[in-house]
C-alpha positions as a Markdown table, in Angstrom:
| # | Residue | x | y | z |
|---|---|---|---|---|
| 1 | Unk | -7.2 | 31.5 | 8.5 |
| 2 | Unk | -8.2 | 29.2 | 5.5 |
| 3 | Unk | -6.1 | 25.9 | 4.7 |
| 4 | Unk | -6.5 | 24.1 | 1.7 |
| 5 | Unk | -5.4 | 20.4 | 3.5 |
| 6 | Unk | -5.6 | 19.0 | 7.6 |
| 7 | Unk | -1.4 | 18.6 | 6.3 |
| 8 | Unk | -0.5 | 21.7 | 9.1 |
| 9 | Unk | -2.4 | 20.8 | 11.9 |
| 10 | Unk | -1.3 | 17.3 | 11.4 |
| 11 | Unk | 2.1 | 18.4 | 12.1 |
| 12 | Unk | 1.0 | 21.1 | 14.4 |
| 13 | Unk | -0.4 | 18.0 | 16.5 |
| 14 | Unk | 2.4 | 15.9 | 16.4 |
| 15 | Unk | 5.0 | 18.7 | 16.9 |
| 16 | Unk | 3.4 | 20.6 | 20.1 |
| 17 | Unk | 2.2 | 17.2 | 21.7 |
| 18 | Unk | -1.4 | 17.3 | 21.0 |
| 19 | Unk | -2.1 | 14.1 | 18.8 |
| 20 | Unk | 0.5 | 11.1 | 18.0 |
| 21 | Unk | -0.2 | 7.8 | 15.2 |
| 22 | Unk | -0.4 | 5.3 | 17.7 |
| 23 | Unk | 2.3 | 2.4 | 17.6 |
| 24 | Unk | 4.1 | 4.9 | 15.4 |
| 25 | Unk | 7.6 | 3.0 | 16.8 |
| 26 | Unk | 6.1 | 0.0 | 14.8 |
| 27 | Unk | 4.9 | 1.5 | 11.7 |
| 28 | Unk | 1.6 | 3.3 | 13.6 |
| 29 | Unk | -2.0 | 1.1 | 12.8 |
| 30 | Unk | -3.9 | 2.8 | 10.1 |
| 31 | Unk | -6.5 | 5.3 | 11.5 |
| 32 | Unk | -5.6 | 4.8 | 15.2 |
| 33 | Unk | -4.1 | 7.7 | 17.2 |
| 34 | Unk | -2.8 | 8.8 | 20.7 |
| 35 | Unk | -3.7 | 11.9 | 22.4 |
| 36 | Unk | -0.3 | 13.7 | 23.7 |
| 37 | Unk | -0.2 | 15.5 | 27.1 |
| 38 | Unk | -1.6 | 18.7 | 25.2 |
| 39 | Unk | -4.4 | 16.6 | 23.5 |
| 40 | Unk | -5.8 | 14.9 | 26.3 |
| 41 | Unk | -6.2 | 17.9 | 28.0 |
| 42 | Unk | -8.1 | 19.8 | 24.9 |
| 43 | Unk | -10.3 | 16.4 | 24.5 |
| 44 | Unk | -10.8 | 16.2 | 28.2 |
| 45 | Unk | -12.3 | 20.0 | 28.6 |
| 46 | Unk | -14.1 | 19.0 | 25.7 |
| 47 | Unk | -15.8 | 16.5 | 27.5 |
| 48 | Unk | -16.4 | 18.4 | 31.0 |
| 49 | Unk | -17.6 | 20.9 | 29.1 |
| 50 | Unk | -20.4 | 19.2 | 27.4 |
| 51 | Unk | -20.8 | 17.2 | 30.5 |
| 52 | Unk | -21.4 | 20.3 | 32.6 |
| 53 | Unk | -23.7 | 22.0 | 29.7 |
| 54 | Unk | -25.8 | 18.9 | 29.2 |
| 55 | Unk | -26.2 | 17.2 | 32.9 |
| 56 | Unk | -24.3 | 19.5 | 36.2 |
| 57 | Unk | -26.6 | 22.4 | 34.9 |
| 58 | Unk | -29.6 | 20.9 | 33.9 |
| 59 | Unk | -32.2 | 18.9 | 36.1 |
| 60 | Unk | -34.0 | 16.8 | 33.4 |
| 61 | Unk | -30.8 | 14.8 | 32.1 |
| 62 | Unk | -29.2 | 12.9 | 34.1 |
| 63 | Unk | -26.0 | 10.8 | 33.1 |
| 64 | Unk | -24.9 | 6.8 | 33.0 |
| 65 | Unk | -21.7 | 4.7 | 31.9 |
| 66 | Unk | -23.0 | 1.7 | 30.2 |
| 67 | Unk | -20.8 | -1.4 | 29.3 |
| 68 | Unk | -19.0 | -1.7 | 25.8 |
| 69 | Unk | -19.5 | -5.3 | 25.9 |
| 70 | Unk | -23.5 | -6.3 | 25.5 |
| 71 | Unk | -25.6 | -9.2 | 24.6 |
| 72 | Unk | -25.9 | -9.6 | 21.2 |
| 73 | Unk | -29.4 | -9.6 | 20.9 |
| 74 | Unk | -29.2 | -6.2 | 21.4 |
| 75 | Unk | -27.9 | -5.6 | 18.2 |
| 76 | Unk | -30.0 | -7.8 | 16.6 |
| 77 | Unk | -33.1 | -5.6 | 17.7 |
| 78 | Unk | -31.1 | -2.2 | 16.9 |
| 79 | Unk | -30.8 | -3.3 | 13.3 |
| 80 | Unk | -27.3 | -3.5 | 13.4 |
| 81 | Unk | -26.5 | -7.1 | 12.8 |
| 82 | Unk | -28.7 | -7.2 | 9.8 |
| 83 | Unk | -28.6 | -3.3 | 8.6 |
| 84 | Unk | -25.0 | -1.8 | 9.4 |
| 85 | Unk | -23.5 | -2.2 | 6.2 |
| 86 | Unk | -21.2 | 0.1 | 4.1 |
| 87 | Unk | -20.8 | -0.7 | -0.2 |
| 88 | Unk | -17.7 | -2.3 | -0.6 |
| 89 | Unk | -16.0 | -2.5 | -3.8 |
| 90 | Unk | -12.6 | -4.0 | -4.5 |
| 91 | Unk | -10.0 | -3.6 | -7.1 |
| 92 | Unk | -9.3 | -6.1 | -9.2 |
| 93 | Unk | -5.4 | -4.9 | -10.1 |
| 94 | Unk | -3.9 | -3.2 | -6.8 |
| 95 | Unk | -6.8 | -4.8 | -4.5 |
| 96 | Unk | -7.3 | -1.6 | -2.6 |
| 97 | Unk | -10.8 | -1.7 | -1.0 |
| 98 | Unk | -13.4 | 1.6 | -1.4 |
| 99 | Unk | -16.9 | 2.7 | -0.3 |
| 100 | Unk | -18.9 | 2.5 | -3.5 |
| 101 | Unk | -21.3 | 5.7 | -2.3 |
| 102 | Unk | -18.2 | 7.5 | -1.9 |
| 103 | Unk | -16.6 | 7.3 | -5.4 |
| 104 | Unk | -20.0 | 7.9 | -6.8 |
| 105 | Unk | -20.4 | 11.1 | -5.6 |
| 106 | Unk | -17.0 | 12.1 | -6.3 |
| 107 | Unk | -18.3 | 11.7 | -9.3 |
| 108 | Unk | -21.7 | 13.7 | -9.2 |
| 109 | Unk | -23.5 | 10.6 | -9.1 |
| 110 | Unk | -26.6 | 9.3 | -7.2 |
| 111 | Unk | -25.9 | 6.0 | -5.3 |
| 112 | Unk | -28.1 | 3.7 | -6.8 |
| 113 | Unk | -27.3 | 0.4 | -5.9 |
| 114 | Unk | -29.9 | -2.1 | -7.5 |
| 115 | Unk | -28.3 | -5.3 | -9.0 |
| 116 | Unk | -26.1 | -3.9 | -12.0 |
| 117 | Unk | -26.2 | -0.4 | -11.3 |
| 118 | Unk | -23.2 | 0.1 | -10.4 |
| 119 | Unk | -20.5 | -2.1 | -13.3 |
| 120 | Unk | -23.1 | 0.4 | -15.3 |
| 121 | Unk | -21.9 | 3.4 | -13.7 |
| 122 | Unk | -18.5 | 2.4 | -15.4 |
| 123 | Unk | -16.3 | 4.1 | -12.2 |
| 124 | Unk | -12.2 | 2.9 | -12.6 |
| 125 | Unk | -10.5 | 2.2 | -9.5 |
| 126 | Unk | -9.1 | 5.9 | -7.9 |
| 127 | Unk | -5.8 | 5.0 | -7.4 |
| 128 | Unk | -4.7 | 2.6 | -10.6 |
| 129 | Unk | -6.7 | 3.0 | -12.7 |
| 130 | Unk | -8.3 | -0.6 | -12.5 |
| 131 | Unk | -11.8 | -2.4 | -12.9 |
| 132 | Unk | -13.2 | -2.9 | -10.3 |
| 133 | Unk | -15.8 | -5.3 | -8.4 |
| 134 | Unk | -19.8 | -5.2 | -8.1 |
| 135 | Unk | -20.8 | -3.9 | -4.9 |
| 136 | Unk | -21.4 | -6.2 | -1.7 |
| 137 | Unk | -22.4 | -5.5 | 2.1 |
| 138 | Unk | -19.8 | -5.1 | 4.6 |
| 139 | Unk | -20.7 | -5.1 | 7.9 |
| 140 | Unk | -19.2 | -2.3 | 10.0 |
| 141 | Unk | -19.1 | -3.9 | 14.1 |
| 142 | Unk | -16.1 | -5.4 | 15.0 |
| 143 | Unk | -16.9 | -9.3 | 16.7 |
| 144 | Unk | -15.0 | -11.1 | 19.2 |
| 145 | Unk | -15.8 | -13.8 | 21.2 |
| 146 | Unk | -16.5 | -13.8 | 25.1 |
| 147 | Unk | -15.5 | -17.2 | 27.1 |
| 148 | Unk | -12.7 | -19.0 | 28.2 |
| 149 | Unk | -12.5 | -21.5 | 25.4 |
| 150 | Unk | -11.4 | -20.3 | 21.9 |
| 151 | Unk | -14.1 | -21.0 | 19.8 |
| 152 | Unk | -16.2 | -22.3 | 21.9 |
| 153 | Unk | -17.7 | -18.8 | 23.3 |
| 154 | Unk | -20.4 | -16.5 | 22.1 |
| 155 | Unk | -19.8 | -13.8 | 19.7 |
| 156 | Unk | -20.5 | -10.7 | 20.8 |
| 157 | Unk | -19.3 | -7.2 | 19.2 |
| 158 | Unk | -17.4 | -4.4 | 20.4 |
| 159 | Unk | -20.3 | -1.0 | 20.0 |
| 160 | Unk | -20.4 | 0.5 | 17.0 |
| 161 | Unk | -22.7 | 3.9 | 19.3 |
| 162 | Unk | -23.1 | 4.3 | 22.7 |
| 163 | Unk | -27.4 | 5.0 | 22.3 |
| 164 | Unk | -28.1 | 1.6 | 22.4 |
| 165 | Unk | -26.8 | 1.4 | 26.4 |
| 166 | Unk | -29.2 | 4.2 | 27.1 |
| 167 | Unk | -32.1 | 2.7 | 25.8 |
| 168 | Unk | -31.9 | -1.0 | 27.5 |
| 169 | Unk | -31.5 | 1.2 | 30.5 |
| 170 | Unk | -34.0 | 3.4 | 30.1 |
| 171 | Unk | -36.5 | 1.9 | 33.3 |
| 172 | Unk | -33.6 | 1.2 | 35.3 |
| 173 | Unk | -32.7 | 4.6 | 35.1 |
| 174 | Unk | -36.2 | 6.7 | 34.9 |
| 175 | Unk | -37.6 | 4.2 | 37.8 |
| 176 | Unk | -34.4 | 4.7 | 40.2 |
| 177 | Unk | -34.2 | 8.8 | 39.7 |
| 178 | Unk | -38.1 | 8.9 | 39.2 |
| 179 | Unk | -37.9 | 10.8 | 36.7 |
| 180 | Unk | -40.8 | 12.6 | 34.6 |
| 181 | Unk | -41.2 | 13.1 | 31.3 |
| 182 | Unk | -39.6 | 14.6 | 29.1 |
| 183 | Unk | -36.2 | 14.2 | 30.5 |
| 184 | Unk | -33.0 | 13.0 | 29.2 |
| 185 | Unk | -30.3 | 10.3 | 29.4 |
| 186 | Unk | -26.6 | 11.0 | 29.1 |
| 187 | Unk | -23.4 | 9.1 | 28.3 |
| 188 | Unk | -19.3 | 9.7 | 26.9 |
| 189 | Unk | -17.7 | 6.7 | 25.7 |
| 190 | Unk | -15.8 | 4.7 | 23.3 |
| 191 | Unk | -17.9 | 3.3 | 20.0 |
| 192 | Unk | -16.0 | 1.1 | 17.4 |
| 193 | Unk | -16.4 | 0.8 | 13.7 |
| 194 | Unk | -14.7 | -1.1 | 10.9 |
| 195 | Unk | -14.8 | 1.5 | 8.2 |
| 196 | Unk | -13.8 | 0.6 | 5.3 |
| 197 | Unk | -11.8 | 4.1 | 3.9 |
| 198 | Unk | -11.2 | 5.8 | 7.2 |
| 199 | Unk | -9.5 | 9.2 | 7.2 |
| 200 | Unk | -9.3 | 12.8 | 7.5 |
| 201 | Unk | -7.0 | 12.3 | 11.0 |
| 202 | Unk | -9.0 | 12.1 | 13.9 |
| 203 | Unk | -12.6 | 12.6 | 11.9 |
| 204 | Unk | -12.7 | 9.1 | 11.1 |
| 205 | Unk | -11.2 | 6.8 | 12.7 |
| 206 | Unk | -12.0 | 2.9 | 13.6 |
| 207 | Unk | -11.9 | 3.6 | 17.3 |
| 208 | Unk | -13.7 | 7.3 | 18.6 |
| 209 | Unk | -15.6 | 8.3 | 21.9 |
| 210 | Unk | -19.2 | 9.8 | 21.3 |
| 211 | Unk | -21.1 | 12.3 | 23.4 |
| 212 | Unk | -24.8 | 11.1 | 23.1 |
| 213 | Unk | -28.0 | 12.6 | 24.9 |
| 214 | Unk | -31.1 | 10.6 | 24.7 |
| 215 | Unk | -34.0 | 12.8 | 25.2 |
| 216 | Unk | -37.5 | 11.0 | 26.0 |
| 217 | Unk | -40.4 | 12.5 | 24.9 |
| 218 | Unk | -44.4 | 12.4 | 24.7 |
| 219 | Unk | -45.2 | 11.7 | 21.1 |
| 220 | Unk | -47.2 | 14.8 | 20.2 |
| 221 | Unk | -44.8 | 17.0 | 21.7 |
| 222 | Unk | -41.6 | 15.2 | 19.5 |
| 223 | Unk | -41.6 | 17.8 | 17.0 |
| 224 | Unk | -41.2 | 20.8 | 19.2 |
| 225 | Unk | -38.5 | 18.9 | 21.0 |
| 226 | Unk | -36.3 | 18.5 | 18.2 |
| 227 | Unk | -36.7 | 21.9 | 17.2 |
| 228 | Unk | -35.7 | 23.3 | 20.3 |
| 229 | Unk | -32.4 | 20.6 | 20.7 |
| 230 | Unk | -31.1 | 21.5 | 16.9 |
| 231 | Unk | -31.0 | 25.2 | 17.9 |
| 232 | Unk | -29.5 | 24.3 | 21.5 |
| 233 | Unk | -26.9 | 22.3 | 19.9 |
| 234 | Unk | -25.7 | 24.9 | 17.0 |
| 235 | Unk | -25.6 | 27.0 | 20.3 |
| 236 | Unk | -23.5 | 25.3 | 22.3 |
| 237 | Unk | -20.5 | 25.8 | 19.8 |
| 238 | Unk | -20.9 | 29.0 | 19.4 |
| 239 | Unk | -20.8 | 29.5 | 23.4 |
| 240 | Unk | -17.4 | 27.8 | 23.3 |
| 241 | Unk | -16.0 | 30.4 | 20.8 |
| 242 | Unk | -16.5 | 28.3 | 17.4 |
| 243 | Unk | -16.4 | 31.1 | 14.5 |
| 244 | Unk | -20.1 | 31.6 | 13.3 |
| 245 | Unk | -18.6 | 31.3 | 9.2 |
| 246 | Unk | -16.8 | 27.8 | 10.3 |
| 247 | Unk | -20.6 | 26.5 | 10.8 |
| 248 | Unk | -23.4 | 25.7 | 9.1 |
| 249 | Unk | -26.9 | 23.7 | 10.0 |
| 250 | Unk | -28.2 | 21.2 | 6.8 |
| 251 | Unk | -31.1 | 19.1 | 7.2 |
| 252 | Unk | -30.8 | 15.4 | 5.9 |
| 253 | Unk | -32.9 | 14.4 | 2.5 |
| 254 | Unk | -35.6 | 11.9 | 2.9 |
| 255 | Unk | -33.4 | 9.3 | 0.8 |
| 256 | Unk | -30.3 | 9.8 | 3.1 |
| 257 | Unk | -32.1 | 9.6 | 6.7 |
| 258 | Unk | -31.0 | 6.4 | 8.8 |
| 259 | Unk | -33.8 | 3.4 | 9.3 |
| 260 | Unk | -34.7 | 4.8 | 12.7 |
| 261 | Unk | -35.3 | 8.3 | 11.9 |
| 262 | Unk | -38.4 | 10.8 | 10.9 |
| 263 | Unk | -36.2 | 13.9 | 10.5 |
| 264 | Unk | -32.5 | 14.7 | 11.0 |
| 265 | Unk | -30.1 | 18.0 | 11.3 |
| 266 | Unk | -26.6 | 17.8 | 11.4 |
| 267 | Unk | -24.2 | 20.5 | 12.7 |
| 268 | Unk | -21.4 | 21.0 | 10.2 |
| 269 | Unk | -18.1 | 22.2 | 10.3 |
| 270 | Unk | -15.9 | 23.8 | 7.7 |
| 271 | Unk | -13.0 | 21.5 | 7.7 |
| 272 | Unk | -10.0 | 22.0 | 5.3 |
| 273 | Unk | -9.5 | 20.1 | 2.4 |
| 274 | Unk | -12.8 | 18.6 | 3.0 |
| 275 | Unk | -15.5 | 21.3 | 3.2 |
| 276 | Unk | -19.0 | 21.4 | 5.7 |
| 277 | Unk | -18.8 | 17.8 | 6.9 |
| 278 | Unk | -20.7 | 16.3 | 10.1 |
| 279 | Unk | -19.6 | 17.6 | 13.5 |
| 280 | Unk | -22.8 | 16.5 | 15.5 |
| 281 | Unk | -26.3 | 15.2 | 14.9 |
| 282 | Unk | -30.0 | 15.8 | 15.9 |
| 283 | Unk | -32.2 | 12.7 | 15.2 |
| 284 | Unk | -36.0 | 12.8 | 16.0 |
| 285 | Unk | -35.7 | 8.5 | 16.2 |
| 286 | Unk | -39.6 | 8.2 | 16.9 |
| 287 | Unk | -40.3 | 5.0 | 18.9 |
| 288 | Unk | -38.7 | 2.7 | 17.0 |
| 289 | Unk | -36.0 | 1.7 | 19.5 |
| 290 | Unk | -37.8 | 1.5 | 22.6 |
| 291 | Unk | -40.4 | -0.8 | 20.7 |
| 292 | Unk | -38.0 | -3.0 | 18.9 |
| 293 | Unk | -36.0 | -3.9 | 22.0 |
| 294 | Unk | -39.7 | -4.0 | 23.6 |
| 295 | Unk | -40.5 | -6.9 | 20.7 |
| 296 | Unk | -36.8 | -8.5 | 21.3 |
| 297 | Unk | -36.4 | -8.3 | 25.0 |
| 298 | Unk | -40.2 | -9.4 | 25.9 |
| 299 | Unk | -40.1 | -6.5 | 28.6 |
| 300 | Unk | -42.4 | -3.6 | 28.6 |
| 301 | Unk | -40.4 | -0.1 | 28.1 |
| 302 | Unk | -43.1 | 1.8 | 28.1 |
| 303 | Unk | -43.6 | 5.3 | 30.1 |
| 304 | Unk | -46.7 | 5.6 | 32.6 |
| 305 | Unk | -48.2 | 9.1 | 33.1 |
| 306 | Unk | -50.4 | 8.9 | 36.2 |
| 307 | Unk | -51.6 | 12.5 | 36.2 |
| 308 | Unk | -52.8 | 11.8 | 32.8 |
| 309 | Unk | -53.4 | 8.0 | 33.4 |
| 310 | Unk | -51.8 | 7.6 | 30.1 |
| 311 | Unk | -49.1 | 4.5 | 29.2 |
| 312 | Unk | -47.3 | 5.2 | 25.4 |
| 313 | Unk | -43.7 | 4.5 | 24.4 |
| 314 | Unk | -41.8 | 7.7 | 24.1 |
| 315 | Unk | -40.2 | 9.1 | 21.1 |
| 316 | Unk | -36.9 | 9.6 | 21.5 |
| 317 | Unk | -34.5 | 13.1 | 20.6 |
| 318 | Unk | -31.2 | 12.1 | 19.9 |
| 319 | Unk | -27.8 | 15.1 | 20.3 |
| 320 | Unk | -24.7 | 12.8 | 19.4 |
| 321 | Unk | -21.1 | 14.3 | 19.0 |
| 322 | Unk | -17.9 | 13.3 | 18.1 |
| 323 | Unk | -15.5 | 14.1 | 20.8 |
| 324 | Unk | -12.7 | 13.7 | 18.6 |
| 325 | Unk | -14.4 | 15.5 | 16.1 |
| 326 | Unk | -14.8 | 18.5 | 18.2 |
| 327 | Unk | -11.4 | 18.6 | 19.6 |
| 328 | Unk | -10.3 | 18.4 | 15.8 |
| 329 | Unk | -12.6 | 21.5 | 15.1 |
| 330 | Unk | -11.5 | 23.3 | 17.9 |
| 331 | Unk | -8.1 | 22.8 | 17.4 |
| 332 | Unk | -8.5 | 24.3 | 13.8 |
| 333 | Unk | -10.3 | 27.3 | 14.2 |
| 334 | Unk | -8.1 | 28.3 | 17.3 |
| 335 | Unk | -4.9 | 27.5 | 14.5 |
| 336 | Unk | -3.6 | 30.1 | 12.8 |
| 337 | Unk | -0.2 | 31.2 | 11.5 |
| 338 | Unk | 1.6 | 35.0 | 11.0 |
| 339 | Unk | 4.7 | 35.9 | 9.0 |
| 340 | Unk | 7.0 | 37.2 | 11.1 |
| 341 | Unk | 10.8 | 38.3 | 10.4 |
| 342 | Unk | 13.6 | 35.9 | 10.2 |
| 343 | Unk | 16.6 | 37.2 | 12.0 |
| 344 | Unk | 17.9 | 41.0 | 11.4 |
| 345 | Unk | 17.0 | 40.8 | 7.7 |
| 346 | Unk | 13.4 | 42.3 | 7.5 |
| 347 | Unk | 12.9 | 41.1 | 4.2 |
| 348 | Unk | 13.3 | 37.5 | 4.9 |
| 349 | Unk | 10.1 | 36.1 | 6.5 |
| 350 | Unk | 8.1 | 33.2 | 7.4 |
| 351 | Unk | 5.7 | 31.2 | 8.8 |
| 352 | Unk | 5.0 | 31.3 | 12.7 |
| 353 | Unk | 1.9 | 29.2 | 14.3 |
| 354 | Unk | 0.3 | 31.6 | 17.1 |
């Protein structure tokens, strides 16, 4: 059925034990939830079933639980430190905080973000009415410190995407399995981000688990690689009964693709009261990883091809999905509600969830 808002299967979730605010007793913490006895099953089949789909039935990925806690060089070399910024803008009357791209395009405009641009774009704050502030860099990791001495440890950051575990791994794990090329590395975990308009329920929130595949590959056959995981991942939720018109495929622009990447699907789903938004993501990342914690870490990652007696860096296919994301999309198509007769009086009717 079509719903205009997520307002039903927010109650739907709450009511039949499937998703709860957390510390909801104390007011709940904006953009943090529980999953109920019902939820954490849906989430966790989820998960075995893209665990099953993408490593128990295949032999060229295998899998890996890497720490959330890493050195912090490591984020230096993915371009997170520097690079992992969101527009902020402020305003100046109620002091709510907003993502500058975001009210732009609510507005049918272009991002543009060169010094002036946007006080020329003229945009009031959404919610009074107020000016508001020029645009400045917020950086989205959450930092904490690791020792036994306040302020006297090193800071370090909670992960903002599980890739970057796979990819200081990557000769640990292809030398210990011996694994060939092209093959790929698996993971499910937690990732943590400071947005700064989270929302939507579950589809943003500051604390999510991902579902990323890292697949390594020579780099003339890169292309063909990523053509063969977009269509394998559009698949994969239509195997699990997703409706076909709840889906769509869009390729990112050139302006819109991340620092890392030469090309870039995403598989969208229809979700109310928001239209086709991100579900999952295809990213052909090229080498750029590999090589930059290459330059940062002083250690070789490269791949060694003895039949071929050829050493290159790989290029790299990346499948990442939202696990909450997909539990959220699941548990909307499978929603749906039926009038049904109240009492003895068949003209008196309403709404039943089914």
């Amino acid at each position: 059925m079509s719903l205009d808002s997520l307002d039903p299967i927010v109650s739907f979730a709450k009511q039949r034990g499937f998703i709860f605010q957390s510390s909801e007793i104390y007011g709940g913490l904006s953009s943090c939830y529980d999953y109920g006895p019902l939820g954490v099953e849906l989430k966790n089949n989820v998960k075995k079933a893209w665990w099953k789909a993408m490593v128990q039935t295949r032999n060229d990925i295998v899998g890996l639980d890497s720490a959330i806690l890493m050195h912090p060089t490591v984020w230096k070399a993915s371009g997170h430190i520097d690079g992992f910024t969101d527009p902020l803008v402020d305003c100046k009357k109620c002091h709510k905080r907003f993502r500058a791209d975001h009210l732009l395009e609510a507005k049918g405009i272009k991002p543009d973000f060169r010094p002036g641009s946007w006080l020329d774009a003229k945009i009031a704050c959404p919610e009074c009415g107020g000016d508001l502030t020029d645009v400045r860099k917020f950086n989205l990791m959450f930092k904490t410190q690791m020792g036994v001495i306040e302020g006297e440890g090193s800071d370090i950051f909670l992960r903002p995407e599980t890739a970057q575990g796979i990819y200081v791994n990557f000769l640990n794990v292809q030398g210990s399995m011996r694994k060939k090329i092209p093959f790929g590395i698996a993971q499910v975990g937690k990732a943590f981000r400071n947005e700064i308009t989270p929302g939507h329920f579950t589809y943003r929130t500051r604390e999510f688990e991902q579902m990323e595949q890292q697949y390594f590959v020579h780099p003339d056959e890169s292309m063909e690689w990523f053509a063969k995981w977009k269509k394998e991942k559009y698949d994969w939720y239509i195997s699990l009964g997703m409706k076909k018109e709840n889906l769509q495929m869009r390729e990112h622009e050139k302006d819109e693709l991340a620092h890392y990447a030469q090309a870039a699907f995403d598989v969208e789903y229809n979700y109310p009261g928001m239209g086709f938004k991100e579900l999952a993501g295809v990213h052909h990342r090229g080498n750029w990883d590999l090589s930059r914690h290459q330059e940062f870490s002083g250690q070789k990652l490269e791949y060694f091809d003895q039949e071929k007696n050829e050493r290159y860096i790989p290029h790299i296919i990346e499948t990442s999905d939202g696990a909450d994301r997909a539990t959220l999309a699941f548990l909307i198509d499978a929603y749906e509600e039926v009038d049904t007769r109240s009492g003895e009086d068949d003209a008196k009717r309403e709404k039943e969830v089914v």
